[in-house]
N, CA and C atoms as an extended XYZ file, in Angstrom:
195
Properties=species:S:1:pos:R:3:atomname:S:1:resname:S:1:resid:I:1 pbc="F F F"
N       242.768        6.150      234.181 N   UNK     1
C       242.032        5.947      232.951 CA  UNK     1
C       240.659        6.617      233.018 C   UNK     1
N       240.449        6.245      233.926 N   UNK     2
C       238.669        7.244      234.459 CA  UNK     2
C       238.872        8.673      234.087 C   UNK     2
N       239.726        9.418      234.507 N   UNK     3
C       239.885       11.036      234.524 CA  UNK     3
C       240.158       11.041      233.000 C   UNK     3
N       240.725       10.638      232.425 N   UNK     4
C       240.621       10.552      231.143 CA  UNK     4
C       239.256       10.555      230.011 C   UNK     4
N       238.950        9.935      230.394 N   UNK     5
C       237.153        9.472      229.826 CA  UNK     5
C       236.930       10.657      230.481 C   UNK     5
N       236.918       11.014      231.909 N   UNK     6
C       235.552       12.286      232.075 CA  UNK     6
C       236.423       13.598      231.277 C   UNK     6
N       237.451       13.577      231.478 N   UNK     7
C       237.958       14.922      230.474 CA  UNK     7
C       237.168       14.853      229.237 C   UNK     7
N       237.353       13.856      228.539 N   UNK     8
C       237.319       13.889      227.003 CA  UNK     8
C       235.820       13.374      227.072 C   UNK     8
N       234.917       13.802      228.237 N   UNK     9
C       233.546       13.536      227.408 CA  UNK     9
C       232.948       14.996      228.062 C   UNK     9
N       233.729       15.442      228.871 N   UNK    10
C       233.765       17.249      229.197 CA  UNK    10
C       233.487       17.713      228.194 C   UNK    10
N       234.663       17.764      227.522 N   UNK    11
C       235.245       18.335      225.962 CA  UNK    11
C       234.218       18.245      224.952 C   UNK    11
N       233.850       17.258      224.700 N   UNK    12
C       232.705       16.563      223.808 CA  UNK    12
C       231.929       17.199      223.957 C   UNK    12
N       231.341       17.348      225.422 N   UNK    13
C       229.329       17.808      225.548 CA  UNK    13
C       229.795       19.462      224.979 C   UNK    13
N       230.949       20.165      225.772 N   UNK    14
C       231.543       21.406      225.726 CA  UNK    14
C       231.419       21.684      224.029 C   UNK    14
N       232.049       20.657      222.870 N   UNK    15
C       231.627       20.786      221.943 CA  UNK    15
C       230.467       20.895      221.045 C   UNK    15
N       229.668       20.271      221.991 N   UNK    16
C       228.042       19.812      221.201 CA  UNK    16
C       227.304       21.196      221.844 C   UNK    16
N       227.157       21.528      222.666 N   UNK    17
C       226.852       22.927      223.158 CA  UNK    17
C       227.119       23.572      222.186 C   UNK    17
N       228.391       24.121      221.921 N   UNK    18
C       228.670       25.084      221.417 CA  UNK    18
C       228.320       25.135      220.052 C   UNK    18
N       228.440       24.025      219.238 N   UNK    19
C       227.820       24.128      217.919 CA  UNK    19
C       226.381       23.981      218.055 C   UNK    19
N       225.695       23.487      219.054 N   UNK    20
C       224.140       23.362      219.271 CA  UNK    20
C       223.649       25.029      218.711 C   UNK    20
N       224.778       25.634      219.829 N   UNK    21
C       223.904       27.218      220.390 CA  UNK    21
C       224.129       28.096      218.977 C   UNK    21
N       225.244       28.011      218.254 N   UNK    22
C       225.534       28.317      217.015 CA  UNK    22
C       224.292       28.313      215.586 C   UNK    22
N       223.965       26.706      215.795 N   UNK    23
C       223.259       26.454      214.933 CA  UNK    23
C       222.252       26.922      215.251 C   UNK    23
N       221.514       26.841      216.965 N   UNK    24
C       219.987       27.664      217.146 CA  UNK    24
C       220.005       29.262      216.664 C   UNK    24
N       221.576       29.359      217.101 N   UNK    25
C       221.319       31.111      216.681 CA  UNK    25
C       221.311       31.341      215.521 C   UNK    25
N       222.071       30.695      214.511 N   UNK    26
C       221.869       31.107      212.732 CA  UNK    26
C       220.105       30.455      212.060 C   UNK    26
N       219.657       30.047      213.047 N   UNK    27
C       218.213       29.848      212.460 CA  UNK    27
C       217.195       30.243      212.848 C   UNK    27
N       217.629       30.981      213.949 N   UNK    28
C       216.097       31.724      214.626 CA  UNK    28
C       215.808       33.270      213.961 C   UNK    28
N       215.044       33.268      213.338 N   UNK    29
C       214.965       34.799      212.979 CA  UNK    29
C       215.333       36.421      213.789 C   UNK    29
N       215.541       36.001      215.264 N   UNK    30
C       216.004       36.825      216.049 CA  UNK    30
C       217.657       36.551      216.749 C   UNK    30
N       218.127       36.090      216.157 N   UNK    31
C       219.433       35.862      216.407 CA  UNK    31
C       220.606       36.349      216.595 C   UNK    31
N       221.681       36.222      217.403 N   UNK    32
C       222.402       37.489      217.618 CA  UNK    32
C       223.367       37.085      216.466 C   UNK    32
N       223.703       38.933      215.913 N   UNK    33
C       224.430       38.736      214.671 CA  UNK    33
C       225.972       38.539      215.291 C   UNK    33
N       226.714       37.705      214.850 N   UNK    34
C       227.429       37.112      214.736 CA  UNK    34
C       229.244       38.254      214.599 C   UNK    34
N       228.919       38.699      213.403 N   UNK    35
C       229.621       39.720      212.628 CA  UNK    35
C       228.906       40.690      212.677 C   UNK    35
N       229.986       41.824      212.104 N   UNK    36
C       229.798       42.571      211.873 CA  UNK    36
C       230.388       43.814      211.898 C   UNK    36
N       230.495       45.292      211.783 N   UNK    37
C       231.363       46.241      211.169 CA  UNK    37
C       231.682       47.341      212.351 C   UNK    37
N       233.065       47.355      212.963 N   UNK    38
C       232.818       48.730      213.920 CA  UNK    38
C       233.014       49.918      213.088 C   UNK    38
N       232.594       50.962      214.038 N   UNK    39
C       233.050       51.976      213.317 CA  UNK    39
C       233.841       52.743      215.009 C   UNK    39
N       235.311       52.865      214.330 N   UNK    40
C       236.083       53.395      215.450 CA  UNK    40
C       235.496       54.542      215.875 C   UNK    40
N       235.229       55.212      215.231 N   UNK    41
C       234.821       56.814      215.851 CA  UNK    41
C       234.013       56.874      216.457 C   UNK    41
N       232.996       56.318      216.343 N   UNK    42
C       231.848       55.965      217.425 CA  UNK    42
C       231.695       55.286      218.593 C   UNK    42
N       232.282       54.069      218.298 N   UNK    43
C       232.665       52.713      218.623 CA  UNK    43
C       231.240       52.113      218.835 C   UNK    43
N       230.500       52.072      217.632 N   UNK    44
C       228.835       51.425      217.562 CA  UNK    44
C       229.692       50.557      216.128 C   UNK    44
N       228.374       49.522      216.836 N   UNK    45
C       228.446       47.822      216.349 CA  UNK    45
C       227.228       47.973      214.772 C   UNK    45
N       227.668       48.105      213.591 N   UNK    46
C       226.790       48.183      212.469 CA  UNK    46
C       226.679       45.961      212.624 C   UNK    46
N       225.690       45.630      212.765 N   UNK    47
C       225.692       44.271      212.740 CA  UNK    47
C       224.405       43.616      211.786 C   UNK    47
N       224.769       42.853      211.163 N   UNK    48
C       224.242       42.686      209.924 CA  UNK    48
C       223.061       41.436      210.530 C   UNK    48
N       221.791       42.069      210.488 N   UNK    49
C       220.590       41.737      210.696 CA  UNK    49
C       219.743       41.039      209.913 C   UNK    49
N       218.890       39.474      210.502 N   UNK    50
C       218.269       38.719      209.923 CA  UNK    50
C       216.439       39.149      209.835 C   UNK    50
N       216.618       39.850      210.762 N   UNK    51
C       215.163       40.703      211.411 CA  UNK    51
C       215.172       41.889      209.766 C   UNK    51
N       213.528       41.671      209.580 N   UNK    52
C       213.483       43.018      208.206 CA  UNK    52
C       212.685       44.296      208.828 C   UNK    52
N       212.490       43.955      209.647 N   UNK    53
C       211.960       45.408      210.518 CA  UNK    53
C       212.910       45.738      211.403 C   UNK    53
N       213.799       46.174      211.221 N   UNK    54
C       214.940       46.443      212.072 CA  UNK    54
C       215.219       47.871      212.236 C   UNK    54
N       214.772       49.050      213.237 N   UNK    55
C       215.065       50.157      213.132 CA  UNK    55
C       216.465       50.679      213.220 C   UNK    55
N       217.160       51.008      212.057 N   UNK    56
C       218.633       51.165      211.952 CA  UNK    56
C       218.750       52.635      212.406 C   UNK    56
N       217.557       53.570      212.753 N   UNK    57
C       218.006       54.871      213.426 CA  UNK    57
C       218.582       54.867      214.896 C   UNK    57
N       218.409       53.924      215.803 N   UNK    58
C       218.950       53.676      217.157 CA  UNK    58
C       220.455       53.012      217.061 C   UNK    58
N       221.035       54.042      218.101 N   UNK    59
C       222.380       53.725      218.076 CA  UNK    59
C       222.724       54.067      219.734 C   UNK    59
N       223.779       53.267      219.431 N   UNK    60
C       224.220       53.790      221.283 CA  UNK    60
C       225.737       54.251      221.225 C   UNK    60
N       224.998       55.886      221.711 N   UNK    61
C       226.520       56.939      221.853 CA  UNK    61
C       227.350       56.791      222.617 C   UNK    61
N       227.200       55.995      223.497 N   UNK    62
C       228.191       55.797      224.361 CA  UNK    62
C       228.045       55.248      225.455 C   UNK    62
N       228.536       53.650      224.949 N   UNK    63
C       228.400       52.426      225.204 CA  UNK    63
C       228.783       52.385      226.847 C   UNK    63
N       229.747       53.119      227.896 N   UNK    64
C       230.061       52.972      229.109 CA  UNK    64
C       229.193       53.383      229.700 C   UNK    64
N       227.768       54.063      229.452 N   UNK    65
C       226.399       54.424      230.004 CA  UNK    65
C       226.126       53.237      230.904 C   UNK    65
């Protein structure tokens, strides 16, 4: 019965984390975007930004660098 309870309060904190870190990230103005658009040919991440100074000229050509 014990291993039971510690599983399922594993699970629990495992849950509260994860929506914790969710919710800090959709409210911090620097937050990692979530979504967002590949483009195969490149294979660069267009990711839709909460930041308004965001320099959209930097890109990375090739991500295995």
């Amino acid at each position: 019965m014990t291993m039971k309870k510690d599983i399922k309060g594993a699970v629990f904190l495992f849950f509260v984390a994860v929506v914790t870190a969710f919710i800090l990230n959709h409210v911090s103005p620097f937050g990692i975007a979530v979504y967002g658009q590949w483009q195969k040919s490149d294979g660069v991440v267009n990711a839709v930004s909460k930041a308004k100074d965001m320099n959209a000229s930097i890109e990375i050509n090739n991500p295995e660098m």
